[in-house]
BALOBA-1460 file (C-alpha; in Angstrom, 3 decimals):
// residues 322
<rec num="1" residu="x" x="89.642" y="129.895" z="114.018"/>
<rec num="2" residu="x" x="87.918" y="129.306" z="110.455"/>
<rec num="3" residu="x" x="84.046" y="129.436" z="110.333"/>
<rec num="4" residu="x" x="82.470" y="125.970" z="109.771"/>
<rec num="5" residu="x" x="80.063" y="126.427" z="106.595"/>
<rec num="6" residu="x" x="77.019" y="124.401" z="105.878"/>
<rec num="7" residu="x" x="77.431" y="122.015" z="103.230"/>
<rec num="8" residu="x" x="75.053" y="120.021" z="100.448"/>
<rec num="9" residu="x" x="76.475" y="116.744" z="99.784"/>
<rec num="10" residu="x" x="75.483" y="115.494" z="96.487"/>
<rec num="11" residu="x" x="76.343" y="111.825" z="95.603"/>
<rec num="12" residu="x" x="75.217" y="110.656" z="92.301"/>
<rec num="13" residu="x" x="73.926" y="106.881" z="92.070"/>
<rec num="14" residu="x" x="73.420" y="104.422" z="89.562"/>
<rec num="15" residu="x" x="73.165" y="100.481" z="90.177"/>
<rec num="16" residu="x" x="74.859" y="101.748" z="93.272"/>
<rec num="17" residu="x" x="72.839" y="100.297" z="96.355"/>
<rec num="18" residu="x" x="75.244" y="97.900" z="97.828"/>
<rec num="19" residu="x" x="77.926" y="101.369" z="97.544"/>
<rec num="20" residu="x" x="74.920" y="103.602" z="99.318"/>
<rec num="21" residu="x" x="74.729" y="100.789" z="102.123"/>
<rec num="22" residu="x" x="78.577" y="100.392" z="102.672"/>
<rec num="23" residu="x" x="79.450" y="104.058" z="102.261"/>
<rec num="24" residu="x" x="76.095" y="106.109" z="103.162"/>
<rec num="25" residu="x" x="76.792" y="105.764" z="107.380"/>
<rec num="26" residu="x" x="80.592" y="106.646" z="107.086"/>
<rec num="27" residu="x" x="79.515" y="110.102" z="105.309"/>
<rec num="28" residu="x" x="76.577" y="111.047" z="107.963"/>
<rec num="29" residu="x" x="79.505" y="109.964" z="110.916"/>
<rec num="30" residu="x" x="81.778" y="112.795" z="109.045"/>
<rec num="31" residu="x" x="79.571" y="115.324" z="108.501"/>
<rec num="32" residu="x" x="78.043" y="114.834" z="112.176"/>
<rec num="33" residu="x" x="81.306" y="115.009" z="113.939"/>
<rec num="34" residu="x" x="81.803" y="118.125" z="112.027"/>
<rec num="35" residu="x" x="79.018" y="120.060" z="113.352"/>
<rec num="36" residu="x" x="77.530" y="122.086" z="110.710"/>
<rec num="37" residu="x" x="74.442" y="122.111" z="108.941"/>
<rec num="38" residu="x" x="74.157" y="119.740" z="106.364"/>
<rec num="39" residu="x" x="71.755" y="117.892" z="103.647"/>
<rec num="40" residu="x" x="72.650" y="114.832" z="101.779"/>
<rec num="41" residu="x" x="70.964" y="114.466" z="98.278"/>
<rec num="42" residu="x" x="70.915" y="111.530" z="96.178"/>
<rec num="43" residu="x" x="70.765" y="111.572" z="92.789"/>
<rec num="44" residu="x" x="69.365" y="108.306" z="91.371"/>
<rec num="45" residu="x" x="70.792" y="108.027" z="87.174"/>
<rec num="46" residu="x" x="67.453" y="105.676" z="86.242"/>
<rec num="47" residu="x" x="69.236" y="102.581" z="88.273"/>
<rec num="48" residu="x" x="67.774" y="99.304" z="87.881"/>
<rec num="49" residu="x" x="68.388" y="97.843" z="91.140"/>
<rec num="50" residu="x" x="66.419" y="99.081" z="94.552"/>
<rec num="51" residu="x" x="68.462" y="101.788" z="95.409"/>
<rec num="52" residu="x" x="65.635" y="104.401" z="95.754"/>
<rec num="53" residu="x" x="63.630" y="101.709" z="97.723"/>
<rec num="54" residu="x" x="66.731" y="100.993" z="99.838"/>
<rec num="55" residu="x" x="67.280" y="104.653" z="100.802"/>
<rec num="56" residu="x" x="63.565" y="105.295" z="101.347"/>
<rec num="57" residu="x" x="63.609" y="102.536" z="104.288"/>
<rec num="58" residu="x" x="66.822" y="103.129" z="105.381"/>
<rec num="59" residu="x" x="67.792" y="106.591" z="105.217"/>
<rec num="60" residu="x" x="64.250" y="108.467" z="104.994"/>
<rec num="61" residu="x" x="65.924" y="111.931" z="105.688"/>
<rec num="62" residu="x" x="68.516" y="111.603" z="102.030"/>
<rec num="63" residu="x" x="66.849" y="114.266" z="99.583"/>
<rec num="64" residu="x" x="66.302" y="111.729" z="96.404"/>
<rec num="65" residu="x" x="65.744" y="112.471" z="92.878"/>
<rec num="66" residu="x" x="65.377" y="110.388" z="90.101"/>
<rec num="67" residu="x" x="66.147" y="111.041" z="86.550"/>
<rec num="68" residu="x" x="63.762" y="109.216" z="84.112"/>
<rec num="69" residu="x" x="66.476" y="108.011" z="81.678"/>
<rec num="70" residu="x" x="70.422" y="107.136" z="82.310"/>
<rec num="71" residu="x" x="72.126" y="110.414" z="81.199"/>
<rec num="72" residu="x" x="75.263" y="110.076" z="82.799"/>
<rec num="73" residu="x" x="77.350" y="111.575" z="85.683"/>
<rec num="74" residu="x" x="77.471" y="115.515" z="84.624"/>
<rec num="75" residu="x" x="73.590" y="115.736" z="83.849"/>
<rec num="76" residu="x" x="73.373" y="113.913" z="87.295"/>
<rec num="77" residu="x" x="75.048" y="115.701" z="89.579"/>
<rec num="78" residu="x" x="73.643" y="119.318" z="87.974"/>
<rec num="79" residu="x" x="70.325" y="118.201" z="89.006"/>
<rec num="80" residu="x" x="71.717" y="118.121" z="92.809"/>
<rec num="81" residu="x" x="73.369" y="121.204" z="92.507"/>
<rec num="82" residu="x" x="70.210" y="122.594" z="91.163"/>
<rec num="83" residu="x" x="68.227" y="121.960" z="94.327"/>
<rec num="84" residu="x" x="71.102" y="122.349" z="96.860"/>
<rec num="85" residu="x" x="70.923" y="124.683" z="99.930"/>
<rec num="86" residu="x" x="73.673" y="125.229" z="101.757"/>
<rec num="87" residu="x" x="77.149" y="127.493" z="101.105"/>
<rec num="88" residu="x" x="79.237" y="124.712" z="100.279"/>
<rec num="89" residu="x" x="78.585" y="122.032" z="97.831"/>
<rec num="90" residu="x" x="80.824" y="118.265" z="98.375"/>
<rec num="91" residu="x" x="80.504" y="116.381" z="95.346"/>
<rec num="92" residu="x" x="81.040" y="112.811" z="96.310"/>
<rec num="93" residu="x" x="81.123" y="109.616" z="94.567"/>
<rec num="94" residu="x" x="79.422" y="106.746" z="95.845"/>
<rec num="95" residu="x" x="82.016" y="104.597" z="96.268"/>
<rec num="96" residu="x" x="84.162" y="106.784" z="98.778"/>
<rec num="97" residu="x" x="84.503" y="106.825" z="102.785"/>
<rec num="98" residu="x" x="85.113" y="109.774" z="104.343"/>
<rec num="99" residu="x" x="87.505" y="109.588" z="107.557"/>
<rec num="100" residu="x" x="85.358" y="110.823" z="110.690"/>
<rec num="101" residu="x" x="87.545" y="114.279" z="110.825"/>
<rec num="102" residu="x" x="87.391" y="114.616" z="107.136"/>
<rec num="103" residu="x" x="85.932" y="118.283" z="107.418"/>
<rec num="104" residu="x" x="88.505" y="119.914" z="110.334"/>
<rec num="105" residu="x" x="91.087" y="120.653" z="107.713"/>
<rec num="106" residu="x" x="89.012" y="122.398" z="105.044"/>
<rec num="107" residu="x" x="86.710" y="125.374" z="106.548"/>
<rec num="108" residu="x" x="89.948" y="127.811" z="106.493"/>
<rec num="109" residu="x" x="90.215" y="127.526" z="102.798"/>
<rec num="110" residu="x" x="86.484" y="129.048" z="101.816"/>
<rec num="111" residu="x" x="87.677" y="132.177" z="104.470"/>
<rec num="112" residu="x" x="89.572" y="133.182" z="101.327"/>
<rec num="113" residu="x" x="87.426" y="135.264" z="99.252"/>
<rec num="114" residu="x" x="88.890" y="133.530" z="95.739"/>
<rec num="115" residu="x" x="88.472" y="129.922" z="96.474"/>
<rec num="116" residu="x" x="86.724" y="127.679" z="94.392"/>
<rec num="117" residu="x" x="86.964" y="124.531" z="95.956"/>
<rec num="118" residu="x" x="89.009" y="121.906" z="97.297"/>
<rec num="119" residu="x" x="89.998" y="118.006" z="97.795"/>
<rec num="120" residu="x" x="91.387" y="115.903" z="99.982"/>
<rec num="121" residu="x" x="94.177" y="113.393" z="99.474"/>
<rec num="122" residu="x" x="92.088" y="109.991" z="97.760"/>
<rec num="123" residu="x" x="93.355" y="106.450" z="98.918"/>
<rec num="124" residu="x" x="93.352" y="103.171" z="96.976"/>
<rec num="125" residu="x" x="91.752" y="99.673" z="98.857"/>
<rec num="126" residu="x" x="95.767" y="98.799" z="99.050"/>
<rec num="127" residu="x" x="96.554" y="102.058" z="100.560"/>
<rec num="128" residu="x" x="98.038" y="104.180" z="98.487"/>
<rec num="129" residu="x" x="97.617" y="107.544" z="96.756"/>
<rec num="130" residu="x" x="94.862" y="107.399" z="93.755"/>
<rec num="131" residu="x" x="94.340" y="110.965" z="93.464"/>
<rec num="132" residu="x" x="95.563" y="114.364" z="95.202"/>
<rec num="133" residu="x" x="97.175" y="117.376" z="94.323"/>
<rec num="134" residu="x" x="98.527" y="118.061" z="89.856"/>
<rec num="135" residu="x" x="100.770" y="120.743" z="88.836"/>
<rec num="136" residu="x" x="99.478" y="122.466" z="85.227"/>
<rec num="137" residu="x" x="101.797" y="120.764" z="82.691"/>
<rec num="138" residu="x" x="101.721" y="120.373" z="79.290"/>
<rec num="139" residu="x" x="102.915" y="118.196" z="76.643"/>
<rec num="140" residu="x" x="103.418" y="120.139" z="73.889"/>
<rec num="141" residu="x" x="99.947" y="122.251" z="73.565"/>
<rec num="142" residu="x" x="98.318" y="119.217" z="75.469"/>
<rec num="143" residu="x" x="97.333" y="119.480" z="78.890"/>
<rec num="144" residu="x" x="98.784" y="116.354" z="80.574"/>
<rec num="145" residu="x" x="98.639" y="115.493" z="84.215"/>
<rec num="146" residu="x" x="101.277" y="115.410" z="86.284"/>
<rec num="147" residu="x" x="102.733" y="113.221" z="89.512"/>
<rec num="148" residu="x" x="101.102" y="113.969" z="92.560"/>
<rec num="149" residu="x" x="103.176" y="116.679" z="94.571"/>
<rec num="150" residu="x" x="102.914" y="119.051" z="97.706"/>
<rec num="151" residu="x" x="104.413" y="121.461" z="99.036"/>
<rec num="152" residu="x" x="107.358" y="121.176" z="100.922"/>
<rec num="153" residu="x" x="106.226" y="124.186" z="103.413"/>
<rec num="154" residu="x" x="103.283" y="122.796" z="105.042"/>
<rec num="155" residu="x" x="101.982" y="126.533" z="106.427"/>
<rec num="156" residu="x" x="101.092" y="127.204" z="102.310"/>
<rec num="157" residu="x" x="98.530" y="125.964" z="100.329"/>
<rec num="158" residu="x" x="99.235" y="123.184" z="97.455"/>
<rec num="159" residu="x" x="96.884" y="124.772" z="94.321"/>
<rec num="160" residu="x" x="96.130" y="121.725" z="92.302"/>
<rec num="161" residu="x" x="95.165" y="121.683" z="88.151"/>
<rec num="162" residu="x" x="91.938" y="120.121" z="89.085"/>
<rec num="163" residu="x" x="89.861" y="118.876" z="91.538"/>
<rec num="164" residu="x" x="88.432" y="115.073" z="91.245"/>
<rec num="165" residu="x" x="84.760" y="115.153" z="90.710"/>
<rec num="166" residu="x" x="85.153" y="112.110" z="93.295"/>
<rec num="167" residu="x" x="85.489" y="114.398" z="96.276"/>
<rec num="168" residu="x" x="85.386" y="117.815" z="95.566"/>
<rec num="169" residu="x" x="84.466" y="120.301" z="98.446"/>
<rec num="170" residu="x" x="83.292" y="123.609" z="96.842"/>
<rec num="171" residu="x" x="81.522" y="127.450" z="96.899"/>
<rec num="172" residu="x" x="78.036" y="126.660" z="95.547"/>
<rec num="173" residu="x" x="77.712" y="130.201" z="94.525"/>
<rec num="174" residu="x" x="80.540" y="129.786" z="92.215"/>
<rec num="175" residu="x" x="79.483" y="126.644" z="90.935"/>
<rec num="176" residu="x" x="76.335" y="127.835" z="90.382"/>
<rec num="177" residu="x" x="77.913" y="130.587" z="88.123"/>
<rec num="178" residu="x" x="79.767" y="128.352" z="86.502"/>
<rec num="179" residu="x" x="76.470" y="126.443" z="85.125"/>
<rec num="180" residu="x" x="77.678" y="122.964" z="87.211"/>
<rec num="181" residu="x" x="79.586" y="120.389" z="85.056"/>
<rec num="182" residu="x" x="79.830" y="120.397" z="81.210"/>
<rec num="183" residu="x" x="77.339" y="118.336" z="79.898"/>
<rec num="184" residu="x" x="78.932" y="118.169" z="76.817"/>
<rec num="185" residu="x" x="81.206" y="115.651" z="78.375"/>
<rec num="186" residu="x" x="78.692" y="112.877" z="78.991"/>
<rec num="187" residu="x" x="78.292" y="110.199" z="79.790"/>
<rec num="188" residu="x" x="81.425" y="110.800" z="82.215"/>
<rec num="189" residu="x" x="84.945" y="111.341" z="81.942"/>
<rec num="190" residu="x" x="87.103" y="115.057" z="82.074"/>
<rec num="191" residu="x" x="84.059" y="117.204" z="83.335"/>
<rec num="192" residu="x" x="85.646" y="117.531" z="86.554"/>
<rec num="193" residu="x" x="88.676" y="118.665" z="84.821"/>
<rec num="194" residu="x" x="87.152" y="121.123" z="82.547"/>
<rec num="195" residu="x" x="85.200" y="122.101" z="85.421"/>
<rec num="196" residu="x" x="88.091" y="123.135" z="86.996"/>
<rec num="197" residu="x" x="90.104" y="124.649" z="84.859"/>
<rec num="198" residu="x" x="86.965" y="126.629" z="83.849"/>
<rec num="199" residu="x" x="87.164" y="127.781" z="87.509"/>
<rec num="200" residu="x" x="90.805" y="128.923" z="87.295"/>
<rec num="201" residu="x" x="90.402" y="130.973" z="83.952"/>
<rec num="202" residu="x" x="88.037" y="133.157" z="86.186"/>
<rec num="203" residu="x" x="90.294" y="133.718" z="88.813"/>
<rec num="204" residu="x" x="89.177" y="131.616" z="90.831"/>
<rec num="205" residu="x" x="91.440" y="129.072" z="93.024"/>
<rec num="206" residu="x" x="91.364" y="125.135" z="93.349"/>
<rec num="207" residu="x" x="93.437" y="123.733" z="96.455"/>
<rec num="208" residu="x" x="94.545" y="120.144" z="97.967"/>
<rec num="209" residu="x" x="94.569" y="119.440" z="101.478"/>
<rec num="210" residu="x" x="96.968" y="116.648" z="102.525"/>
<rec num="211" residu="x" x="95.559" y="115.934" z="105.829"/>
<rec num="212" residu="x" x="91.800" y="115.572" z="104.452"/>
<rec num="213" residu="x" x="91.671" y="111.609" z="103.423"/>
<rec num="214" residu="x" x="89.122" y="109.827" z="101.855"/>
<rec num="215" residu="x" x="89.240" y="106.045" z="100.801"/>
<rec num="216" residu="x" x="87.970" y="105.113" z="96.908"/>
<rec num="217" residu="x" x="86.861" y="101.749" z="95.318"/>
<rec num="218" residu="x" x="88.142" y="103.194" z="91.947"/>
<rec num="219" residu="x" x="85.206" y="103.915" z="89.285"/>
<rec num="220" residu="x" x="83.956" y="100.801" z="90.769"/>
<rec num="221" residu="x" x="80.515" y="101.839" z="88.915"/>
<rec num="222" residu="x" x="81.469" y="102.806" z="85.713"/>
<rec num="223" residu="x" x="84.174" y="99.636" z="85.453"/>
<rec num="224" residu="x" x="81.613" y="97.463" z="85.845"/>
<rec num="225" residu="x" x="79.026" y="98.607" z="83.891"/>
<rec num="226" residu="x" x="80.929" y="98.938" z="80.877"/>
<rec num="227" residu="x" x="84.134" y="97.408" z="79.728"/>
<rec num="228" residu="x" x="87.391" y="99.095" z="78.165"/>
<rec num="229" residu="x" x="86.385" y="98.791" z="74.594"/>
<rec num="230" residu="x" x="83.507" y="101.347" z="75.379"/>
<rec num="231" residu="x" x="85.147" y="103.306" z="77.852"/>
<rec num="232" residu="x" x="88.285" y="104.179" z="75.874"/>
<rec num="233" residu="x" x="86.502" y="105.973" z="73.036"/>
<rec num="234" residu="x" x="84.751" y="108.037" z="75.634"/>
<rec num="235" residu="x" x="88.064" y="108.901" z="77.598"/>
<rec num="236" residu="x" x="89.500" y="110.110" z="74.616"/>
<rec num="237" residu="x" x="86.873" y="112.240" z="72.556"/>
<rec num="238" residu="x" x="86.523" y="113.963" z="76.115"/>
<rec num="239" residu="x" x="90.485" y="114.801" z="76.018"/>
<rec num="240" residu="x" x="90.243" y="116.148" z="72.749"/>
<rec num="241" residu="x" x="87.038" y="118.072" z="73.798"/>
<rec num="242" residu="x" x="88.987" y="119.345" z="76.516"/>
<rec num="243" residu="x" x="91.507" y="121.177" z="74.759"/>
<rec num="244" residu="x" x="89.756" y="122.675" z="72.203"/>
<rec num="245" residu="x" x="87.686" y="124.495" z="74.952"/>
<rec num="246" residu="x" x="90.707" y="125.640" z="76.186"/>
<rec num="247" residu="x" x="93.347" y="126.410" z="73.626"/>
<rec num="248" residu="x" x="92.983" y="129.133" z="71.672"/>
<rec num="249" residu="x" x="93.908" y="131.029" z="68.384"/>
<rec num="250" residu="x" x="96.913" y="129.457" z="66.781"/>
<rec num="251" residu="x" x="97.652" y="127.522" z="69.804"/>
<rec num="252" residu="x" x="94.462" y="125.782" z="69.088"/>
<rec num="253" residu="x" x="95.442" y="125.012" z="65.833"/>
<rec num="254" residu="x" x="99.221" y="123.564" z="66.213"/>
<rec num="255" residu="x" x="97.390" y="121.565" z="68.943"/>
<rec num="256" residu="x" x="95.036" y="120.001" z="66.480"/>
<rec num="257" residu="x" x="98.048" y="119.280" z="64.011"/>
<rec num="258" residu="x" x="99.502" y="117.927" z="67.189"/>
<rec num="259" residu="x" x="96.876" y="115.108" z="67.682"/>
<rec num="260" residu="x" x="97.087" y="113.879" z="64.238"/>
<rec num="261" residu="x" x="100.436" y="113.729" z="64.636"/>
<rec num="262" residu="x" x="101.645" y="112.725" z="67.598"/>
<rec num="263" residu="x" x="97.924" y="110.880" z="68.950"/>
<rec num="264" residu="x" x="96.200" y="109.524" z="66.346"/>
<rec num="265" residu="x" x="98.427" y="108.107" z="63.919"/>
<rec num="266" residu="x" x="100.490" y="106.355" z="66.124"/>
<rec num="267" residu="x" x="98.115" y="104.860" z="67.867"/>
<rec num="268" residu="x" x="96.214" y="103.364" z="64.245"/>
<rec num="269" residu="x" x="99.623" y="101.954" z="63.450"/>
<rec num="270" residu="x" x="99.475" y="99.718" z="66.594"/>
<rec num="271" residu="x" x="95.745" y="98.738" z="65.882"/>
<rec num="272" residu="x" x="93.830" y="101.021" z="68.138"/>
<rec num="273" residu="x" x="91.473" y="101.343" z="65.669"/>
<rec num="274" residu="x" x="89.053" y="102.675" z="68.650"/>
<rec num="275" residu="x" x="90.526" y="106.316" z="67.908"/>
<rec num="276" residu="x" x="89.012" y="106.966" z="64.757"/>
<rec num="277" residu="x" x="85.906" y="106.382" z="67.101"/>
<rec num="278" residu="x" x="86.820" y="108.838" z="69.375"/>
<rec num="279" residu="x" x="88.329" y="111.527" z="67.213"/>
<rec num="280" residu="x" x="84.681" y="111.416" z="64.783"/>
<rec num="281" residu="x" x="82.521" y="111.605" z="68.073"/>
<rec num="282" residu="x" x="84.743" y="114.655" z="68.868"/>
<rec num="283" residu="x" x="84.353" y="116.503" z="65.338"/>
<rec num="284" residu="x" x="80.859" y="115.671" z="65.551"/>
<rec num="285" residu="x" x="80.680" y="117.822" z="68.828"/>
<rec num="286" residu="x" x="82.431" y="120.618" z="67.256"/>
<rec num="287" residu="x" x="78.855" y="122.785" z="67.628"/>
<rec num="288" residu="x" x="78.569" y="122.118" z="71.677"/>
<rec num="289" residu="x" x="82.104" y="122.845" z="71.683"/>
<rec num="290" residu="x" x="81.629" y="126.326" z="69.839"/>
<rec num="291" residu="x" x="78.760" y="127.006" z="72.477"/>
<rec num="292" residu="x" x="80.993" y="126.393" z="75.230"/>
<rec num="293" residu="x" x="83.749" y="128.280" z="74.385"/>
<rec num="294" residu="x" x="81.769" y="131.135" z="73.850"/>
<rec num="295" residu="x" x="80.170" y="130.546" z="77.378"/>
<rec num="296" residu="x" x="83.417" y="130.414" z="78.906"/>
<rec num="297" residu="x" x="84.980" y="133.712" z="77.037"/>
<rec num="298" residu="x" x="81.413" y="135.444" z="77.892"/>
<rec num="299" residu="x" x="82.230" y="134.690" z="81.826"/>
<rec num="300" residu="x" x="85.661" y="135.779" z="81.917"/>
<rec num="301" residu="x" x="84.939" y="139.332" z="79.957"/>
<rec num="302" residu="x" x="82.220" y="139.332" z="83.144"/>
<rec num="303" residu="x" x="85.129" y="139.012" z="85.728"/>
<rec num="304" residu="x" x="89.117" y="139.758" z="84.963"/>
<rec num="305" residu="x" x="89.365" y="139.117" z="81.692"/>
<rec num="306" residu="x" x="90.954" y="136.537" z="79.308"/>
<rec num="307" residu="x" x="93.522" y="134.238" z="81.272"/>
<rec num="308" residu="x" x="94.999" y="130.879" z="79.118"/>
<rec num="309" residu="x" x="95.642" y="127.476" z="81.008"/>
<rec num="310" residu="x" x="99.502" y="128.836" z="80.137"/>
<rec num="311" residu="x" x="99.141" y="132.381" z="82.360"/>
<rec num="312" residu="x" x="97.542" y="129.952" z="85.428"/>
<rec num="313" residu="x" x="100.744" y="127.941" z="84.864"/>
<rec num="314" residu="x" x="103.174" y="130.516" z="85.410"/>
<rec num="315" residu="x" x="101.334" y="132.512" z="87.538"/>
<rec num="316" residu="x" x="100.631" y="129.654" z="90.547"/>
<rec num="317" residu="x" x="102.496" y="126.438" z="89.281"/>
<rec num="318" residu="x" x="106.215" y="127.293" z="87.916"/>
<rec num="319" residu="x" x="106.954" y="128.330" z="91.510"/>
<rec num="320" residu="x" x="105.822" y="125.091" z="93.148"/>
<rec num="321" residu="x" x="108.487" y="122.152" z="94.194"/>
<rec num="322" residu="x" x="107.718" y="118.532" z="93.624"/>
């Protein structure tokens, strides 16, 4: 049988104490029927409402911390990770209820020497898949996700593109390593993406469990703090960020020609005038971006070497049946 590991569950809060109230008890009744050791931590993203005061009363034995200004969702949830404990690390949104045997299906997967992390399948208020396993596909040079798949052979294990930042069960000594989430990426948006794919290029693993299932308001948060007008630029500079982090030499290039061409321009011609918003907050990141390739290259000389999105495509993903 696989060894239970102990586990730091880091949910990252902002405005969020109605979520914390509705969702808090149905993550302590998972995470006691499990058995193991355990710490929740709370990080509060400067929230106006009484969130900290709420918890306090309520829920004396959450770790809290409180940033002193709103810095978004990766700065967040790296303080957490920061502080955290135990040998696994759940990164869980605030907004999401964990089924009581959430935990039963995952231990076996961290027995494996090579595993990163993984998730469990994530299910809309009308019932239906939101978020589970992605092949690594491409459009072009463009990483684009995929339809949700699984494996048809239920005794392997479905490697997914990426895990969702929403529900992400992984090896804190790896993440650690890793240096958390991106910041460059903030407020929110992709880091959980880069995050793992950053993973991957080491040689490390990222799985989905079917039989792990979670329930999600959807970004019920960040849709109501902001509207799509603000949100869109944001999505989009972090998907060009993205892939120049991760393409490289003259793919990187014939990507970039690829934006213009295929991105950009057709998207002015309809009046989305909200790119040219995106694409100059991306060029203006160009010198984080430069740091965090360099980061990233530096990590992989320190374990097997250089490995493109492409090689973790053919190597675990060409083989795999939708």
């Amino acid at each position: 049988m696989p060894q239970a590991k102990s586990i730091s569950i880091i949910i990252p809060n902002y405005n969020g104490q109605a979520l914390l109230k509705k969702y808090l008890p149905h993550t302590y009744k998972a995470i006691q029927h499990s058995g193991v050791d355990f710490e929740i931590i709370v990080v509060d993203d400067a929230s106006k409402d009484d969130s900290l005061t709420f918890l306090k009363e309520n829920h004396p034995q959450v770790i809290t911390l409180a940033n002193k200004e709103n810095h978004g969702f990766s700065f967040t949830c790296n303080q957490g990770i920061k502080i955290a404990k135990k040998e696994l690390v759940l990164l869980l949104n605030s907004d999401v209820r964990l089924e009581e045997d959430y935990f039963e299906q995952l231990w076996g997967y961290f027995d494996l020497p090579d595993t990163f992390g993984v998730m469990g399948r994530i299910v809309n208020p009308s019932g239906k898949i939101e978020d589970s396993a992605r092949m690594m596909a491409f459009q072009g040079l463009k990483f684009k996700a995929t339809h949700f798949y699984i494996n048809e052979d239920p005794s392997k294990r479905t490697p997914t593109a990426y895990l969702s930042g929403a529900n992400a069960l992984v090896d804190r000594k790896k993440l650690i390593e890793l240096g958390g989430f991106d910041e460059i990426y903030s407020p929110f948006y992709v880091e959980d993406v880069d995050l793992s794919f950053r993973a991957w290029r080491l040689g490390w693993k990222c799985y989905y469990e079917h039989e792990a299932i979670c329930h999600h308001e959807v970004s019920s948060t960040t849709k109501k703090e902001h509207g799509k007008k603000s949100l869109y630029p944001i999505l989009y500079r972090n998907k060009f960020i993205l892939q120049a982090i991760h393409l490289d030499g003259f793919k990187c290039w014939l990507w970039k020609i690829q934006q213009i061409v295929l991105e950009i321009l057709p998207r002015l011609l309809i009046g989305k005038w909200w790119t040219l918003k995106a694409y100059w907050s991306y060029l203006k990141k160009k010198p984080e971006i430069q740091l965090s390739r360099k980061k990233l290259n530096d990590q992989m000389q320190k374990h097997q070497g250089y490995k493109s999105l492409f090689d973790i495509k053919k190597g675990y993903f060409t083989s795999q049946k939708n």
